[in-house]
N, C-alpha and C positions, 0 to 999 in steps of 0.2 A: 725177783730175778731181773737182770738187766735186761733188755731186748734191745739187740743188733740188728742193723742190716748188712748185706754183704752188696756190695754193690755190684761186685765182678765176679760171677764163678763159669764153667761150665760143667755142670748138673747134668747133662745129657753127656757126658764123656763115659765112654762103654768100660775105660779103664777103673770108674767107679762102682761097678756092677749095677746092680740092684738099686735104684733111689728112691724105694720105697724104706728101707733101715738108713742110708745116710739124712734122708732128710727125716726121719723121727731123731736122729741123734744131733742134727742141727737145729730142731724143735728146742728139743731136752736141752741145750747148749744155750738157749736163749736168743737161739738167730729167729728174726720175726719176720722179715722178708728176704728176698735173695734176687737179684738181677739174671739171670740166663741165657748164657752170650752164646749165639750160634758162633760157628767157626768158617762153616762152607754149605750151599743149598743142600748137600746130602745130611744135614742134620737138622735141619728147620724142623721138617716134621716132630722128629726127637722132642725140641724145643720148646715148641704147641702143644705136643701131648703131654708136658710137666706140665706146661700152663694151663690147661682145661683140668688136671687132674688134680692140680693143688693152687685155686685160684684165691687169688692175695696172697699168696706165701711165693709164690711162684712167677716177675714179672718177666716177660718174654720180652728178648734181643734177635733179633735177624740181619742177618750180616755175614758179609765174607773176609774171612781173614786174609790180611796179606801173604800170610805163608799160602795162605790157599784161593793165591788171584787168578793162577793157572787154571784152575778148574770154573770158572765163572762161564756157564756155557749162552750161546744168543738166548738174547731175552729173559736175563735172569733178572733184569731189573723192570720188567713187568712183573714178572711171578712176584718180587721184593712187595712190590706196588702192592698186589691183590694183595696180599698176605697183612701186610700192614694194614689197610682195610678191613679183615675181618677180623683183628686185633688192635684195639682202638688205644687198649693201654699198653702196646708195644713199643719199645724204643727199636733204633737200629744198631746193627753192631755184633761181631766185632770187625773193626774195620779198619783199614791207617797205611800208612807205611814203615819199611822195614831193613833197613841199608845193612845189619849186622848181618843180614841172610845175603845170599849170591843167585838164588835160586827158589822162587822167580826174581826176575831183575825187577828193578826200580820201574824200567819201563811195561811191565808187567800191571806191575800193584799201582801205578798211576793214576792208568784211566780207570779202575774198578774203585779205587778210593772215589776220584773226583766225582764219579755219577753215585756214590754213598750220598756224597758234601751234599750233592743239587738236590736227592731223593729227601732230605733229613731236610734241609731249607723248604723245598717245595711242600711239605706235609708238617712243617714245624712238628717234626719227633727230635727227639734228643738222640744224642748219636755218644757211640763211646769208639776211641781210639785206642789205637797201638802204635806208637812212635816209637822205634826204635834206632838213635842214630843216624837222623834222620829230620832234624830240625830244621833246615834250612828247606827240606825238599815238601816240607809239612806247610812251614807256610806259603813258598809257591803255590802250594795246590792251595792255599784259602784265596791268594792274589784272585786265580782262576775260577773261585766257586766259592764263596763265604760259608764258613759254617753256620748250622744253625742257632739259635738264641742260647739254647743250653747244652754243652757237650762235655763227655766226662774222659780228662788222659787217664788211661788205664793206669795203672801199676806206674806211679809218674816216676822218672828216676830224671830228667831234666835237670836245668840248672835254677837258680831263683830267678837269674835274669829270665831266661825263657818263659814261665811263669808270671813271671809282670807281664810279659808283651801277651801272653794267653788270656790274661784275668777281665781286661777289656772286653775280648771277644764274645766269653758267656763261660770259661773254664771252670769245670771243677777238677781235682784231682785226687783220686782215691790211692792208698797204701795199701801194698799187702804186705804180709808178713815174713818176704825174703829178705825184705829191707831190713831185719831186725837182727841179721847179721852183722859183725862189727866192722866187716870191709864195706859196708853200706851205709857205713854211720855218715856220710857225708849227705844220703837223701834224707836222712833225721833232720841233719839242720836246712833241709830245705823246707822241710814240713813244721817247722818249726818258724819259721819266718811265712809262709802263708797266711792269708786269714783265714779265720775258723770257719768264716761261713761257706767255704772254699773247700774243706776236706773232708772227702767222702774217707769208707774203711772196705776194704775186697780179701780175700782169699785166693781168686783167681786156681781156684780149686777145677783140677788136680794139681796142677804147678803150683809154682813158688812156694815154695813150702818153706816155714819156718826154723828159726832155730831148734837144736833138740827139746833146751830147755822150756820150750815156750809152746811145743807139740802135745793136747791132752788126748787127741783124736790118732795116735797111729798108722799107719797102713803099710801095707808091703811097698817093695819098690820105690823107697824117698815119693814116694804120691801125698798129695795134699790133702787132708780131710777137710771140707767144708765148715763141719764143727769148730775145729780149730780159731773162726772167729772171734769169738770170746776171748780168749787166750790173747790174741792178736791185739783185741784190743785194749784189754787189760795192759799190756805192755807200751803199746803207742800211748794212751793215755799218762801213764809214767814218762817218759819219755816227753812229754810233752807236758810237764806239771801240771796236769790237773786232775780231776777225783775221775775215775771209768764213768759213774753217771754221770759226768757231763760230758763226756766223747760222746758216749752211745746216744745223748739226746740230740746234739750238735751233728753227730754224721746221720741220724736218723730225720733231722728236718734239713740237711742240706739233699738227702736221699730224695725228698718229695721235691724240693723244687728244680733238682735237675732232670729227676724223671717225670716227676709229674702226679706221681701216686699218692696217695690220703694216709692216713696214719692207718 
């Protein structure tokens, strides 16, 4: 069996119930590791407690989403600090900014990105982003706060250009399986023009969810199954001409050096 990584999901999303049968069925599925992106401080906990309770299958993200800059209360990037601390194989994240949203504004998701950039520099952790629409305002903030050596764009839907000017700085960029949609065939040929040593694979489970055809994992309500990986990458692999075993080996050693983790 193939073994995946998924590089972006979140696993502590209560719309997935139970993660003790999703992650036996991402087990069975052939996913070997999974990234576990917080959202906002009220889910850290969540977060840690997949990571103590499924440790190496389970690597832990902490971070506050742009959609959820509002909620960032004093001192959360102490508590960020200790946490990271007592999770050595923690990255940060999710984190970035967000222009197709109104709400919070730009000048919201700002300042809670930029002390991400300095927290992820000052701890050399890897950091994973969310750019959405938002390129120009992405790299101001690195003007102001460089990022750290290795950082992964989520769900990269950019341009190639944008992508050259990232690959310098330490980019990776993981795909998920929305992209596999045919009004998205234009991120195919971006991913297509990347280097390999550059492309991570994600689910970003519950969201982006897949084509029908390419769905082996179901769930009510258009939600993403984690499982679904495989699938995912079965497909980008095609896509991308070359055998599944060599995607899943190629995003499984791009997975350790942008996060850091061992085979």
């Amino acid at each position: 069996m193939l073994r995946w990584t998924d590089s972006h999901n979140h696993l502590q999303d209560p719309r997935l119930g139970d993660p003790g049968p999703v992650i036996a069925a991402m087990k069975q599925a052939g996913v070997a590791r999974c990234v576990v992106n917080a959202t906002r401080e009220a889910d850290w906990q969540a977060v840690e407690k997949l990571a103590d309770a499924e440790p190496g299958f389970v690597m832990p993200a902490f971070g506050i989403h742009p959609w959820q800059a509002h909620t960032a209360g004093t001192g959360w990037q102490d508590r960020l600090a200790s946490l990271l601390e007592k999770h050595p194989q923690a990255s940060i994240g999710e984190c970035g900014l967000d222009q197709w949203i109104t709400s919070p504004p730009l000048e919201i998701q700002r300042p809670v990105f930029i002390d991400h950039l300095r927290l992820a520099r000052g701890l050399d952790r890897p950091l994973t982003i969310h750019c959405l629409k938002a390129w120009g305002s992405l790299f101001d903030a690195f003007s102001e706060a460089p990022p750290p050596a290795r950082f992964l764009m989520h769900s990269f839907g950019g341009s190639i250009e944008t992508a050259r000017r990232l690959i310098p700085l330490g980019a990776f960029f993981s795909f998920s399986g929305h992209f596999l949609h045919p009004r998205k065939s234009a991120v195919l040929d971006v991913f297509r023009q990347l280097p390999p040593d550059r492309i991570l694979l994600e689910t970003d489970a519950p969201d982006m969810l897949p084509p029908a055809e390419i769905i082996t994992h179901p769930l009510p309500e258009n939600l993403n199954h984690p499982a679904n990986l495989a699938a995912i990458g079965q497909a980008l692999a095609a896509a991308l001409g070359m055998p599944p075993e060599t995607l899943a080996e190629i995003t499984r050693r791009n997975a350790w050096r942008c996060f850091g983790f061992g085979f």
